[in-house]
N, C-alpha and C positions, 0 to 999 in steps of 0.2 A: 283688708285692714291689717296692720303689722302689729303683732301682740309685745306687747311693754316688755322690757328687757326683765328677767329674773333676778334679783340681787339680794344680796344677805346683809343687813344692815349691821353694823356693827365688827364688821369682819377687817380685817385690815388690807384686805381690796379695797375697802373703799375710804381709807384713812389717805389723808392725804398726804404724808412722809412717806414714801418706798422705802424696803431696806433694802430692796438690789439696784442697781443699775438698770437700765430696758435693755443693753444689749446682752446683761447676765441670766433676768430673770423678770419679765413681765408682771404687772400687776394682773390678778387674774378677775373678773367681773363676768363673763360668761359662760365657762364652762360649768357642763353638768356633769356631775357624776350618773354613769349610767344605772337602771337599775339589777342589771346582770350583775356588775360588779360589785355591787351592796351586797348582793347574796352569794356571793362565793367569800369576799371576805367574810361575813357571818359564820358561811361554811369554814374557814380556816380558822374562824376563833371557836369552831365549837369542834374542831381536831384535835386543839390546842386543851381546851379545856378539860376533855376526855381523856387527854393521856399523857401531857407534861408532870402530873401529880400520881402518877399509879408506878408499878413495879419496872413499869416496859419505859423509863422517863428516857432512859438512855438511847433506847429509836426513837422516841418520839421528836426527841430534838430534830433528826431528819427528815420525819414526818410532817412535822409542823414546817421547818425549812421550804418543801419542796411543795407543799400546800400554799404556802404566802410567792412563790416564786408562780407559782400557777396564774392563782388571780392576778399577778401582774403584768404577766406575759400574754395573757392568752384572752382576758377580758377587756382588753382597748387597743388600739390601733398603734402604733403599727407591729407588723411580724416583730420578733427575735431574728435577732443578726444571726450568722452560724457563733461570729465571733462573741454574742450576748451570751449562747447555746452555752459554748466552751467554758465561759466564767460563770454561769451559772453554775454546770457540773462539777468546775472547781471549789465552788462556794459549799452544794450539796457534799462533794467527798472528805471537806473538813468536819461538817456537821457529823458524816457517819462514822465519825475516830469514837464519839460518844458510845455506840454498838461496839466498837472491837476493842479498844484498851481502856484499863480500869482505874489510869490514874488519874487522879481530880484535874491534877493542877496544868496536864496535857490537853485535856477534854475540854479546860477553861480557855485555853492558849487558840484551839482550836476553832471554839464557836466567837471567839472575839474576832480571828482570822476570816472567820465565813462570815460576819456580818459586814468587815469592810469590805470582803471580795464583790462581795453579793449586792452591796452597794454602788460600788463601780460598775458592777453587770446593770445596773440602771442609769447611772447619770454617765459611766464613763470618764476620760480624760486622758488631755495627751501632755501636762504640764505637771509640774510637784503640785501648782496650787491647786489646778483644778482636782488632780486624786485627793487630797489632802480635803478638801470641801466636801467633795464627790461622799467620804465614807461616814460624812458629818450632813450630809442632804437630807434624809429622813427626819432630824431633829428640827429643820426649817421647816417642815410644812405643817404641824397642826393648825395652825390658821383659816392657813388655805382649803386644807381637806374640809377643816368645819363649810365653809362659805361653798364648795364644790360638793356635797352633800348637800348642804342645805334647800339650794338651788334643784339638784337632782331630786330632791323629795317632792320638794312645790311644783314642779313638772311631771309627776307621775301623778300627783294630786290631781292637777291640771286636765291631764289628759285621758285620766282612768285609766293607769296602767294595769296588766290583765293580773300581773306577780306583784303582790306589796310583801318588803321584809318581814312586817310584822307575823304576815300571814304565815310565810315559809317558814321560820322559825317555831309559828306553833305546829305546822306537818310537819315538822323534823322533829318536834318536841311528842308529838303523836305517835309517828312512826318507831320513835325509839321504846317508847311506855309500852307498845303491845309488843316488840319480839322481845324485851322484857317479858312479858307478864307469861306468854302464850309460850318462849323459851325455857321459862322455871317450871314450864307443866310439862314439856317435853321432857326435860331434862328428870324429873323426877320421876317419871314413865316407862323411863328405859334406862338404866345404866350403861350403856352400851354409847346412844347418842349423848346424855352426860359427859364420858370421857370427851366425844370427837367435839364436843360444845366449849369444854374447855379449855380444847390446846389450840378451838379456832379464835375465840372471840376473848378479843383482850381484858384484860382487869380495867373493870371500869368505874370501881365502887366508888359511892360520893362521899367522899370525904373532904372535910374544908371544904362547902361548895360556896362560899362566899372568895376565895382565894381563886377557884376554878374559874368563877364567874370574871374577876377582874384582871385574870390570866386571861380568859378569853376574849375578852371586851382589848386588851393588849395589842394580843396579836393580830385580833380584826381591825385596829387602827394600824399596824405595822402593814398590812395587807394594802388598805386602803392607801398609806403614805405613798406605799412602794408603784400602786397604779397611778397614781396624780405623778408622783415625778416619771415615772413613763410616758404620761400624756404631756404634759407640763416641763419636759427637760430642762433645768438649768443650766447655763453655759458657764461656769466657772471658773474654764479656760481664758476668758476675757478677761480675771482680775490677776490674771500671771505678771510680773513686771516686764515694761517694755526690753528688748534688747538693749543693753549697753553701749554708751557712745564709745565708738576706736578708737584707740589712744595711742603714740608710737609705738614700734615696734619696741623698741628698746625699753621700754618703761615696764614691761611686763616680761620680757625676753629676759634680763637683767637678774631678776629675783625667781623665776623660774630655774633659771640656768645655777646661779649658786646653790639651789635647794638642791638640783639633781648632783653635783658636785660632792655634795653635803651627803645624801646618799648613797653614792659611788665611793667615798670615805670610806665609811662608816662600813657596809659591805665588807671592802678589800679589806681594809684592817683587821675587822672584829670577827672573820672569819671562823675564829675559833672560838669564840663568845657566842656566834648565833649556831653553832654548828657544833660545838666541842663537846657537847651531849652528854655522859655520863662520867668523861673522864674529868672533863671538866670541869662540872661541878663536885668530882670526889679530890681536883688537886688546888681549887681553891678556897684558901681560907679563910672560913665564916661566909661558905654561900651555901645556901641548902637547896635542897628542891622545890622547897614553896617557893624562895625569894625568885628565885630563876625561872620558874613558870610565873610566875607573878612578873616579874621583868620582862619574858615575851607580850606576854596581853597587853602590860599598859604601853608598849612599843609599841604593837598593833592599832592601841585606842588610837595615840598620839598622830601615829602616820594616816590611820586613817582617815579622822578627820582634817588635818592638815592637806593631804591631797586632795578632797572632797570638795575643801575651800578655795583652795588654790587654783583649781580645775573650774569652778563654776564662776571664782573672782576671771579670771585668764579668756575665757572661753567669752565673756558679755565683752573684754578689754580689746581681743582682738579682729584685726580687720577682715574678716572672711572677704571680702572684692580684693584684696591686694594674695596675690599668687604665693610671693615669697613669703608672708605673712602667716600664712596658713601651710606650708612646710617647714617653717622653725617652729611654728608650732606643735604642727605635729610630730618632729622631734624631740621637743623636750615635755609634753605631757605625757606622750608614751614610756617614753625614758623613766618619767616619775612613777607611775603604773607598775615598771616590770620589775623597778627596784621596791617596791612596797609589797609588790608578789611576794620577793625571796623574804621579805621580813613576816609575810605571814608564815611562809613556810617554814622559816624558826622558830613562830610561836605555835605553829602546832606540833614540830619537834619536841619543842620544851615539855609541852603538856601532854607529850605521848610521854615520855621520861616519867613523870610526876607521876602521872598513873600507871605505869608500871610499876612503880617502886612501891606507890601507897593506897593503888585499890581505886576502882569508880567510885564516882556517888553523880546526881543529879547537877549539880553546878560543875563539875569539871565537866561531864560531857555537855554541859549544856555549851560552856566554853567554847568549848572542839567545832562545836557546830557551829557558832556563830561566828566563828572566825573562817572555815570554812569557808560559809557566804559571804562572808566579805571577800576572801579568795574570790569569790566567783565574780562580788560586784566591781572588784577589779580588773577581770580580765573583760568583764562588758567595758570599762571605760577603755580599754584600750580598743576595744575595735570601733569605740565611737570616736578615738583619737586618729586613730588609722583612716576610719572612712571620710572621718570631720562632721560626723554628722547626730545631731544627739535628740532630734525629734521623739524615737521611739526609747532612748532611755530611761524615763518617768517607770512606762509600761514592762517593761522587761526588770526591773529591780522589784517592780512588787511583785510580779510574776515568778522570780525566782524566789523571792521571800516565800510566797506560798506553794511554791512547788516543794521548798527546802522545808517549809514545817509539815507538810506531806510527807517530804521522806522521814524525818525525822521521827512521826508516827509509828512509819508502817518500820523502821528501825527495832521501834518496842523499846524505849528509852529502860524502863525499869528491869523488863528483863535483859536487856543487854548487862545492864549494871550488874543483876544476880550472877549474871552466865558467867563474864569476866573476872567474878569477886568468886564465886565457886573454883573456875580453871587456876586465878590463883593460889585458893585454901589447897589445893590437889599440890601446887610448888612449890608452896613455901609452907605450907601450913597456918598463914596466917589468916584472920579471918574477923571482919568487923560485925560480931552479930546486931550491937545497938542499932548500928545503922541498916543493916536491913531487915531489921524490923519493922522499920518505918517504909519500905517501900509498898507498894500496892500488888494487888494481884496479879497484874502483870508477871513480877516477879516469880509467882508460886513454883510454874513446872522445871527453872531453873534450879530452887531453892529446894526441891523435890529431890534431887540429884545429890546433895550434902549426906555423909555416913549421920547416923546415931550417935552421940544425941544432938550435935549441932543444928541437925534438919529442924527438929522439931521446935528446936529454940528460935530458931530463925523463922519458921512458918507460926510459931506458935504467937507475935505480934500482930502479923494480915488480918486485917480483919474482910472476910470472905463473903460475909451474909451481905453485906450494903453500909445497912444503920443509916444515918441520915444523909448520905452524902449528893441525894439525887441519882446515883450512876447505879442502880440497885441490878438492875440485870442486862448482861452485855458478852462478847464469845467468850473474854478473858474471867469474867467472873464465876461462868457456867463450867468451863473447864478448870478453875483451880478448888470448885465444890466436888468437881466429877474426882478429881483428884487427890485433894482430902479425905471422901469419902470412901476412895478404894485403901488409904493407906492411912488411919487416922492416927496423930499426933501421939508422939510418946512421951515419958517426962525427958523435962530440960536439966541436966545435970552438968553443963558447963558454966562454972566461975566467973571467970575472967576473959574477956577477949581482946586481941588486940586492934586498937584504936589507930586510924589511919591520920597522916599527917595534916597539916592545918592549910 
């Protein structure tokens, strides 16, 4: 006799509107949640709960990371790709930026990066739309995870399963109470194991445990999300727009070709506008260095997206079955490409100028960098112009988006700023202390380096201990304590400093 089908009344499996399409994303009425997988995500929400809110919060972000990437790899069918492997690692090495540098607002940049990577390392995709869904997939499924739970539960009920969560929860609640209790009686027995008790086992003190609780209850639904769309993959790639009907060659040949024209101008002429570098801007009158780094970038915005558009209008417009078709093509998008090269390359000339003359700070090199990748994601379009083929370009632009805020990391963005604004003060004597006051510890061993009394005014801003910022203990913060402490702060007896341009 065949046992009645499991079903969660109420769930929107069983509603009769879909929001997906069937070939995007099935309505789901059968599947169970296994009970392996209820217990490990529990186990990641009680990782999560133990050490997102203590001193160590800045591992734990990776801890917690590679805890929720576990259960969802490793508690349902099928394997990890190598290529799931790879983006997951990528996902884990943004998270561990939170251990090595101290700035807030890096470490924020970073675990925003590892949650979309790390989402892709689940749903995948080989189109804009579908990455673009793909790192928005986990916000679709509380529904479903309820009704795929629900179901798993009523089947362990069913069949007497040997492990109920309830249970594990309270041996984990158990096991933790006695090397507590039977721990503080070692520990008070021997000073000896006290110390090695303390540099093993992390701070776990309960505080806010109403905050912990619903920390943890978080992440074991992010755990659980993350294993349903593993089992449950939506195809996202389905709701991409069809290819573009072919249109004459001419119609899109036409307006391509004067743009490249337009270009090729612009280049030739302004030679000494994109290139003319410092003499340039000292023999014309009323341009400064901001307006002129300011007029590289928004030339960069402008081309950029212009070719972005142009390229993705041109490319649905043309007839890939027609031969000749597809070599004016690919002469004239490449052409667009290399002449958008040279115009980044004068906007990162410009903005090397500007900062020479008037010192880092965080938005100028933030600048640098993102123009940079754009650099890069211009020379991907040209070899998808080159080859005509742009299947893998989706994947290769977030790829290098995430490789580049990796580098940019491991750069050290704040200490660079100190190092540059220090080699500076050393040449000209100038020196913005307001502003690096505000940088983060990063900066310290940089700012260490400054004569008396400047150091100290400049270090004497950092705040080194934590305070509330979440990122309380990490290598950069360990070492600008280790470092203050061998050389502690003297008084600040400079005035005045000079103020870097706008």
């Amino acid at each position: 006799m065949t046992a009645p089908a499991i079903t969660s009344p109420g769930t929107s499996d069983e509603i009769g509107i879909p929001l997906w399409p069937r070939d995007v994303w099935r309505r789901d009425r059968t599947s169970l949640a296994p009970g392996t997988t209820m217990q490990a995500a529990l186990a990641a929400g009680a990782v999560a709960a133990l050490t997102l809110q203590t001193t160590a919060a800045s591992v734990a972000y990776l801890i917690t990371g590679v805890a929720v990437a576990a259960v969802a790899f490793t508690s349902v069918r099928p394997r990890p790709s190598p290529t799931q492997l790879l983006v997951v690692a990528g996902s884990s090495a943004l998270l561990a930026v939170a251990a090595i540098r101290g700035a807030d607002w890096l470490v924020a940049l970073c675990v925003v990066a590892s949650w979309v990577v790390g989402s892709l390392a689940l749903v995948g995709g080989r189109t804009w739309t579908g990455l673009a869904l793909g790192s928005l997939a986990l916000g679709f499924t509380p529904v479903r995870v309820i009704g795929w739970m629900h179901r798993g539960r009523s089947r362990w009920r069913r069949t007497g399963s040997r492990v109920k969560p309830g249970r594990a929860v309270a041996v984990a609640a158990l096991s933790v109470a006695l090397v507590a209790l039977f721990g503080s009686l070692f520990v008070s027995a021997d000073p000896e194991f006290g110390r090695l008790f303390d540099d093993v086992v992390p701070d776990v003190r309960v505080t806010n445990p109403g905050g912990r609780l619903f920390l943890g209850a978080l992440v074991a639904g992010v755990a659980l999300a993350a294993t349903y769309v593993r089992r449950r993959t939506p195809l996202f790639d389905a709701l991409a727009p069809a290819p573009g009907r072919p249109i004459a060659s001419w119609e899109w040949a036409v307006p391509v070709g004067v743009l490249d024209l337009l270009f090729s101008g612009f280049v030739a002429v302004q030679v000494r506008v994109l290139f003319g570098g410092d003499d340039h801007v000292r023999d014309t009158d009323g341009l400064t260095y901001a307006n002129y780094a300011r007029q590289g970038f928004w030339q960069l915005a402008a081309v950029t997206v212009l070719t972005l558009i142009v390229i993705a209008v041109a490319v649905r417009k043309i007839d890939r079955g027609n031969r000749r078709d597809r070599m004016l093509a690919r002469g004239l998008l490449v052409l667009l490409c290399g002449l958008s090269l040279v115009i980044v390359a004068s906007a990162l000339h410009r903005m090397a100028l500007y900062e020479s003359e008037f010192g880092y700070t965080r938005l100028r090199l933030g600048v640098m960098a993102v123009e940079l990748w754009l650099g890069v994601v211009f020379v991907v379009l040209l070899a998808a112009g080159i080859r005509f083929s742009a299947r893998w370009l989706p994947r290769v632009v977030l790829a290098s988006a995430a490789v580049g805020l990796l580098g940019f990391a491991g750069l050290n963005p704040d200490g660079y700023i100190a190092e540059q604004n220090v080699r500076r003060y050393t040449d000209t004597g100038k020196l913005d202390i307001a502003y690096l006051r505000g940088l983060s510890v990063d900066a310290v061993p940089a700012l260490d380096r400054l004569p008396e009394p400047a150091r100290s005014c400049a270090l004497g801003g950092i705040d080194v201990g934590g305070g509330a910022s979440g990122f309380d203990y990490n290598a950069a913060r360990a070492r600008a304590q280790a470092i203050l402490k061998a050389r502690p702060l003297g008084p600040c007896a400079v005035n005045s400093t000079a103020r870097s341009g706008a």
